[in-house]
TITORBA-700861 format. One record per residue (C-alpha): residue number from 1; residue in one letter; x, y, z. Coordinates in nm, 2 decimals, always signed. Each point is the difference from the previous one (the first is absolute). Last residue first. Layout:
# residues N
<seq NUM type a x X y Y z Z>
...
# end
This chain:
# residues 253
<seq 253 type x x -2.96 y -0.44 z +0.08>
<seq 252 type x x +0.27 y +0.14 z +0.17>
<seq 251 type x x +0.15 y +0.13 z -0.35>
<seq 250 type x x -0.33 y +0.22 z -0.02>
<seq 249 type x x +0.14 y +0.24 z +0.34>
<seq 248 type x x +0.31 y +0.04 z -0.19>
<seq 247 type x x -0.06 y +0.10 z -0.34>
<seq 246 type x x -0.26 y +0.24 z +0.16>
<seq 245 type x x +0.25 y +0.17 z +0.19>
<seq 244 type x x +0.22 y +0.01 z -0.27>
<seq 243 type x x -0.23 y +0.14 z -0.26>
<seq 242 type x x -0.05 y +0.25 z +0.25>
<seq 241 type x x +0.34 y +0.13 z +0.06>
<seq 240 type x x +0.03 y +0.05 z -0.36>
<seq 239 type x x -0.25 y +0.19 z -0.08>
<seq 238 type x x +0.03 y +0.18 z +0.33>
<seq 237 type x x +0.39 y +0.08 z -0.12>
<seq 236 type x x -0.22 y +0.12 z -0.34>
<seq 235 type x x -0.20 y +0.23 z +0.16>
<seq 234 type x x +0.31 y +0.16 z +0.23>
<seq 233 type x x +0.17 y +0.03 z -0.34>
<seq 232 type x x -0.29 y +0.15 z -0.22>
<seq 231 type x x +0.01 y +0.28 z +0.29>
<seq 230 type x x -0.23 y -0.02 z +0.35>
<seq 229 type x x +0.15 y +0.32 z +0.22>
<seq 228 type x x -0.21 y +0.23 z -0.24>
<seq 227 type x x -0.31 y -0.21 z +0.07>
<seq 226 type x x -0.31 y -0.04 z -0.23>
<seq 225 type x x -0.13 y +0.26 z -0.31>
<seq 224 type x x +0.03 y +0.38 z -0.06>
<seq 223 type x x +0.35 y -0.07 z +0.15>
<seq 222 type x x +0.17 y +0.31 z +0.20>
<seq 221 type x x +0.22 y +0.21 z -0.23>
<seq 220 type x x +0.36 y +0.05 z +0.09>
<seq 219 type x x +0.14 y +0.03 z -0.37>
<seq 218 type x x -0.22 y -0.24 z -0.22>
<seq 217 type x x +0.01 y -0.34 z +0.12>
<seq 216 type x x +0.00 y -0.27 z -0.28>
<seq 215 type x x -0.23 y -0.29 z +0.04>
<seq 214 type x x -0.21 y +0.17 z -0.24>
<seq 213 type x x -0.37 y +0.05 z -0.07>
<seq 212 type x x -0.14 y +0.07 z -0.36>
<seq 211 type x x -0.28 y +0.23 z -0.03>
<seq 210 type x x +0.17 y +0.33 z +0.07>
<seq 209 type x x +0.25 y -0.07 z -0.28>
<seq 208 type x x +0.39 y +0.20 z +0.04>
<seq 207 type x x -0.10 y +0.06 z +0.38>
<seq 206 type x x -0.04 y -0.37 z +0.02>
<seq 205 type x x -0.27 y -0.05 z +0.30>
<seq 204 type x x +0.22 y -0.13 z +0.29>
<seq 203 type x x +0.00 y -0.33 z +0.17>
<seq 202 type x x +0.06 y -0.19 z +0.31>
<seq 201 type x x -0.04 y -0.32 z +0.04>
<seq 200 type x x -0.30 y -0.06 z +0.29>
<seq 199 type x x -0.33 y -0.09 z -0.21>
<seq 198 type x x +0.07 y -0.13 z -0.37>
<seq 197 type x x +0.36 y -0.08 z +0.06>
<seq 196 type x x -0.08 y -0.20 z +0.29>
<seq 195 type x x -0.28 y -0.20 z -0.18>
<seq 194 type x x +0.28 y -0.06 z -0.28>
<seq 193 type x x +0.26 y -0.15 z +0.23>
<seq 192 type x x -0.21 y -0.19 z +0.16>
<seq 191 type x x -0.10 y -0.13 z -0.29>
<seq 190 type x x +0.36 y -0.08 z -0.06>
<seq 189 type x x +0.00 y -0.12 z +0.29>
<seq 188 type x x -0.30 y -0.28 z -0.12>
<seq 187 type x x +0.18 y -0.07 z -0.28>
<seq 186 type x x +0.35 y -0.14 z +0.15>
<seq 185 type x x -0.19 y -0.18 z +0.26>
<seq 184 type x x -0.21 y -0.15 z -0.31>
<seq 183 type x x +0.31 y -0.06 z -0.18>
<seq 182 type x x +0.18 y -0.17 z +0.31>
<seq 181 type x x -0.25 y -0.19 z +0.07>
<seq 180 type x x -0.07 y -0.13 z -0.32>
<seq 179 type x x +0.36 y -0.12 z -0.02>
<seq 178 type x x -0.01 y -0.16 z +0.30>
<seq 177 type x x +0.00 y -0.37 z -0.07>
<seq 176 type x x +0.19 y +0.05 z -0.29>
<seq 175 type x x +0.30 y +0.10 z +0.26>
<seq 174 type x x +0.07 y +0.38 z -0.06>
<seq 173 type x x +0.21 y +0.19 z -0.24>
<seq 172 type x x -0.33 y -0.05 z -0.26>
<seq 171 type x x -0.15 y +0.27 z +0.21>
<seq 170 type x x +0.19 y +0.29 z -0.10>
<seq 169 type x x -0.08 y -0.07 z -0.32>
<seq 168 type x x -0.36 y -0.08 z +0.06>
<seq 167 type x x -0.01 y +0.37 z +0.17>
<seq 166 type x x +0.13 y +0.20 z -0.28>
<seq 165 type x x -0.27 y -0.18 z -0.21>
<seq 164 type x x -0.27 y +0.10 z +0.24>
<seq 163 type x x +0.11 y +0.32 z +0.01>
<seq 162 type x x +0.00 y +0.01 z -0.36>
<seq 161 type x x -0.37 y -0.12 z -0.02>
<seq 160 type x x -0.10 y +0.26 z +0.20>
<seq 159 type x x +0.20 y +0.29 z -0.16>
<seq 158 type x x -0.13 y -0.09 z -0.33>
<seq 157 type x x -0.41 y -0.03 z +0.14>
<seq 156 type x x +0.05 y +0.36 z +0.16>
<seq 155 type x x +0.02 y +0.12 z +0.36>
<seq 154 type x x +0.07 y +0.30 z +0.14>
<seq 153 type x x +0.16 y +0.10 z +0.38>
<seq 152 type x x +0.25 y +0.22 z -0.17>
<seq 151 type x x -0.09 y +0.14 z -0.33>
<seq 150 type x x +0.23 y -0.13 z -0.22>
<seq 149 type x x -0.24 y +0.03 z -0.31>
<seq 148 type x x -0.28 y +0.26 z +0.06>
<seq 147 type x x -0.30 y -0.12 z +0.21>
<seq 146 type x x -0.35 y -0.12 z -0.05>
<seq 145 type x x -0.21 y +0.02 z +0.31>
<seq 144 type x x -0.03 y -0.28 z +0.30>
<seq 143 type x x +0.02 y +0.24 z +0.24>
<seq 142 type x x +0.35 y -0.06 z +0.18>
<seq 141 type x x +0.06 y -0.28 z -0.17>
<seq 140 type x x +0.07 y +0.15 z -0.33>
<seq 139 type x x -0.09 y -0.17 z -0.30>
<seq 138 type x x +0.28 y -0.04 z -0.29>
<seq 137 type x x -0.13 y +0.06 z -0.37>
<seq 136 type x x +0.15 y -0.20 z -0.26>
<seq 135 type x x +0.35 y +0.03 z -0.14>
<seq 134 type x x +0.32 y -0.16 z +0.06>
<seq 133 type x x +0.23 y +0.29 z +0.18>
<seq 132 type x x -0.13 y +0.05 z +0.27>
<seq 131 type x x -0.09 y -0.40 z +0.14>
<seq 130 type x x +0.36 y -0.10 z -0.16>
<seq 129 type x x +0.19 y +0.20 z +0.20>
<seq 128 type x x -0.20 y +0.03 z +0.32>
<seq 127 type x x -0.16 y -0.39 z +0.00>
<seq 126 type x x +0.37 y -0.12 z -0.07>
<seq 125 type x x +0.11 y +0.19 z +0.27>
<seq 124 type x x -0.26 y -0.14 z +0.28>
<seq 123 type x x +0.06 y -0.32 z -0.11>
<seq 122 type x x +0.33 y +0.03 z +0.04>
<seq 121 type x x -0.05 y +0.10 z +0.34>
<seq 120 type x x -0.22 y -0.23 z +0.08>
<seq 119 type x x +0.17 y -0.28 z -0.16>
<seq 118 type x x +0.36 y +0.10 z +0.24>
<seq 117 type x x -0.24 y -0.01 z +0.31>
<seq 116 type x x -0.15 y -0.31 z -0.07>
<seq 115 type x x +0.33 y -0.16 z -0.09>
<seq 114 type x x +0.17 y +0.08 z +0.30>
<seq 113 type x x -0.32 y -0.09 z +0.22>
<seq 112 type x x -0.03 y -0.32 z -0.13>
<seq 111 type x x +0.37 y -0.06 z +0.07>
<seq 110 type x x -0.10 y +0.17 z +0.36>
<seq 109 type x x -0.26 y -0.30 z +0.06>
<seq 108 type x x +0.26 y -0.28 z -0.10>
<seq 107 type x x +0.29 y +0.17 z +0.21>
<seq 106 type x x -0.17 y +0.01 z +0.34>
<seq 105 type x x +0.08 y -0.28 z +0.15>
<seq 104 type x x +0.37 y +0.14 z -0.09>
<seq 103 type x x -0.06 y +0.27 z +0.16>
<seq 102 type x x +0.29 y +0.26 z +0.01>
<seq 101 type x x +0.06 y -0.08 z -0.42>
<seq 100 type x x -0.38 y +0.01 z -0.06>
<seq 99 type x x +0.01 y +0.34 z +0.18>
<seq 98 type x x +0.25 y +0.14 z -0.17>
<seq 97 type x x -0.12 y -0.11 z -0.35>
<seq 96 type x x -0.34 y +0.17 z +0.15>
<seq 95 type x x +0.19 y +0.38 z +0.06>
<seq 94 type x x +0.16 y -0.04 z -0.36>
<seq 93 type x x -0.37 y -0.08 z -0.12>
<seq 92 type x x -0.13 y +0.28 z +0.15>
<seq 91 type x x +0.27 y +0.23 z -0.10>
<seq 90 type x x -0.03 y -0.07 z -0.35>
<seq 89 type x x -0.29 y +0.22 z -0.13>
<seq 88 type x x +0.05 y +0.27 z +0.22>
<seq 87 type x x +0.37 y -0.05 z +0.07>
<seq 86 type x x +0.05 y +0.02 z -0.40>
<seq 85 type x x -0.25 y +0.35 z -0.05>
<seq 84 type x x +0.14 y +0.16 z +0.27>
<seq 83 type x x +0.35 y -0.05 z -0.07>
<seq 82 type x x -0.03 y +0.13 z -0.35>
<seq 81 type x x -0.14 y -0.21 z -0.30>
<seq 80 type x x +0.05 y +0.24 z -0.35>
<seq 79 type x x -0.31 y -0.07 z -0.19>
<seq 78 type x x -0.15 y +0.34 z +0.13>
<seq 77 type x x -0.11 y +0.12 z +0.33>
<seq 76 type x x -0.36 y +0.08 z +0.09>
<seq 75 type x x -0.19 y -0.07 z -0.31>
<seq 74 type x x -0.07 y +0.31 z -0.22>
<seq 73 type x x -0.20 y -0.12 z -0.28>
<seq 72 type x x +0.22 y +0.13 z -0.31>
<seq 71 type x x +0.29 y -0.20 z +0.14>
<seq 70 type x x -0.17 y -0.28 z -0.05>
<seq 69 type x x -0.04 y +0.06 z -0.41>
<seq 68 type x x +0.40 y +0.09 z +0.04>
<seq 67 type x x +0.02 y -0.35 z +0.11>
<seq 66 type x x -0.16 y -0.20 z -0.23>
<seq 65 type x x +0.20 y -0.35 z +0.17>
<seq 64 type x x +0.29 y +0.14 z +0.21>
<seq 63 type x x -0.26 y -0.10 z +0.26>
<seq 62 type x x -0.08 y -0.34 z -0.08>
<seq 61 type x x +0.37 y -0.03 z +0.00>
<seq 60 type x x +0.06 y +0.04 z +0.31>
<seq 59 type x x -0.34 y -0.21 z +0.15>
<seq 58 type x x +0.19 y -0.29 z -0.23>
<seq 57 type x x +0.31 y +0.04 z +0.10>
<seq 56 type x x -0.05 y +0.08 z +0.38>
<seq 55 type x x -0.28 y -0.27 z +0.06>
<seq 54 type x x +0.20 y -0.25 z -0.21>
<seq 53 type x x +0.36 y +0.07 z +0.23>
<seq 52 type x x -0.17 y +0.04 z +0.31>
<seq 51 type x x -0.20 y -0.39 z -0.08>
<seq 50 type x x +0.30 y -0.15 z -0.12>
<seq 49 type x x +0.22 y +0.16 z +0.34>
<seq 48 type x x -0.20 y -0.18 z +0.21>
<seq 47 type x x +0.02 y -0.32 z -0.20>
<seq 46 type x x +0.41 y +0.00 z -0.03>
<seq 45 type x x -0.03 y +0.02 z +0.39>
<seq 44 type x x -0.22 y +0.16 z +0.17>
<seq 43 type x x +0.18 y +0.13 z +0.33>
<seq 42 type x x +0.33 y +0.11 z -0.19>
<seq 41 type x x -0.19 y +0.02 z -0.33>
<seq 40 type x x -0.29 y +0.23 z +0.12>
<seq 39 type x x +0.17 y +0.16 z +0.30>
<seq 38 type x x +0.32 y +0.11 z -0.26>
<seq 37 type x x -0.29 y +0.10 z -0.24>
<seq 36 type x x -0.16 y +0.24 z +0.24>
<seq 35 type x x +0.30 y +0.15 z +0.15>
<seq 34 type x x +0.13 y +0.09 z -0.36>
<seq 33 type x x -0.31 y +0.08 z -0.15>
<seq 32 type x x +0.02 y +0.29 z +0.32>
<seq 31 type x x +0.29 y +0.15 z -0.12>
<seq 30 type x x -0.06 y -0.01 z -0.42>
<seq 29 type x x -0.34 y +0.20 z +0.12>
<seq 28 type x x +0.21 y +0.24 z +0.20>
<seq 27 type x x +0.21 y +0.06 z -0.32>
<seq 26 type x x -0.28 y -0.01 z -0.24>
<seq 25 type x x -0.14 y -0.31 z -0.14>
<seq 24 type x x -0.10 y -0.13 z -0.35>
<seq 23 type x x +0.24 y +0.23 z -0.21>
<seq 22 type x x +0.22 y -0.30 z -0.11>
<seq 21 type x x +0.25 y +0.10 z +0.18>
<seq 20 type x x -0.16 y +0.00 z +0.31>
<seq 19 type x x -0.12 y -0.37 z -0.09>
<seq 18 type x x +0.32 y -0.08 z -0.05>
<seq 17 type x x +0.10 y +0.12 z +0.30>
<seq 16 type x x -0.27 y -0.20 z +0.18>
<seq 15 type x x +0.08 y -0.30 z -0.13>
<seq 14 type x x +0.39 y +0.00 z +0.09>
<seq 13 type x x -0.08 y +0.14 z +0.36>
<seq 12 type x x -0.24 y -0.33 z -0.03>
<seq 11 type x x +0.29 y -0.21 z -0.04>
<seq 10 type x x +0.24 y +0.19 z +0.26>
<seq 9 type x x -0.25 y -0.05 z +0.25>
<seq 8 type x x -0.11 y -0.32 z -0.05>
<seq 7 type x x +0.38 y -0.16 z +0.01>
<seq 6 type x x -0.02 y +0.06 z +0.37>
<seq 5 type x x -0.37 y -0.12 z +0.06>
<seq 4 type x x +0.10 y -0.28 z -0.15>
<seq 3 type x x +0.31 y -0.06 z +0.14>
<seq 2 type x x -0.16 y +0.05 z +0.40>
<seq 1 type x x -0.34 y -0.24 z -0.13>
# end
């Protein structure tokens, strides 16, 4: 466990400079992959650090894909990842890698957890890049009323079926026993995630188009709608979280 935890660190250091490089990550971003990916292949083995690898790739890539279309709709932060952005959607699996490893008795149920956490969030990402970009009308939750494209807290039949996607992929780390668990764990907080960005997330009308609403805050402006403390990246560690928890709780069963 000592050596491979040593030779983590260097190999993830590796990955996460590359990824720098490649324009994926920002500094802090390239700091905190580094922690994350060392817990994921020194605690996980060569399957922990599969299922980081695919959910980074592919939720990467996804957004490189139409990307100056994306930019028109005034998410958050870009497709650069920053520290925020990786602890939110890896630090819950990071923490349950731990866990498993303290617990042995344990390490079944925080596997399951791993992987439910990792398919939420790239669930959650494929539903965002794909779900804006693809076409048809999204619904908010909020009121049930047609919403512009990247509207936080909307839904559309593209996203949906993405998410679910993102979430089998995720899934198919697992055993074959619990591969539906882990996609409908993985689903269900990125649900969460959705309901929370519909009520709580805060958001600004787009000075730039009063209809649209942005994740973006403009100067020191209170939110028309939800929190100011609750930002795409608290929403998404609560994705994240939750898809654990649940994860967890069916694995007794």
């Amino acid at each position: 466990m000592n050596a491979l935890l040593i030779a983590a660190v260097p190999a993830s250091a590796l990955v996460s400079a590359l990824a720098y490089k490649a324009r994926a990550l920002t500094v802090s971003g390239a700091v905190a992959a580094t922690l994350v990916g060392a817990a994921a292949f020194g605690l996980g083995g060569g399957a922990g650090a599969g299922a980081l690898i695919v959910f980074f790739v592919t939720s990467s890539a996804l957004s490189r894909w139409r990307r100056r279309e994306k930019e028109a709709l005034q998410f958050e932060k870009g497709g650069r990842r920053d520290a925020g952005q990786v602890l939110a959607n890896g630090g819950v699996a990071a923490a349950a890698l731990l866990l498993g490893a303290c617990v042995p008795v344990w390490s079944h149920m925080c596997w399951l957890a791993i992987l439910a956490a990792l398919a939420a969030a790239n669930a959650d990402t494929w539903a965002t890049e794909v779900g804006s970009i693809a076409g048809g009308t999204p619904i908010s939750l909020r009121d049930f009323r047609r919403a512009a494209p990247g509207t936080s807290g909307a839904v559309s039949a593209a996203g949906t079926l993405a998410a679910l996607g993102g979430a089998l992929l995720l899934g198919l780390f697992a055993p074959p026993r619990d591969i539906l668990l882990v996609t409908l764990a993985g689903f269900a907080g990125c649900f969460i995630d959705t309901l929370l960005g519909a009520t709580v997330q805060a958001q600004w009308r787009d000075p730039a188009n009063p209809d649209r609403w942005t994740e973006r805050r403009p100067d020191a402006a209170r939110p028309e709608r939800g929190l100011l403390a609750v930002n795409n990246d608290f929403v998404n560690f609560l994705c994240t979280l939750a898809a654990a928890a649940i994860a967890a709780l069916l694995a007794k069963f």
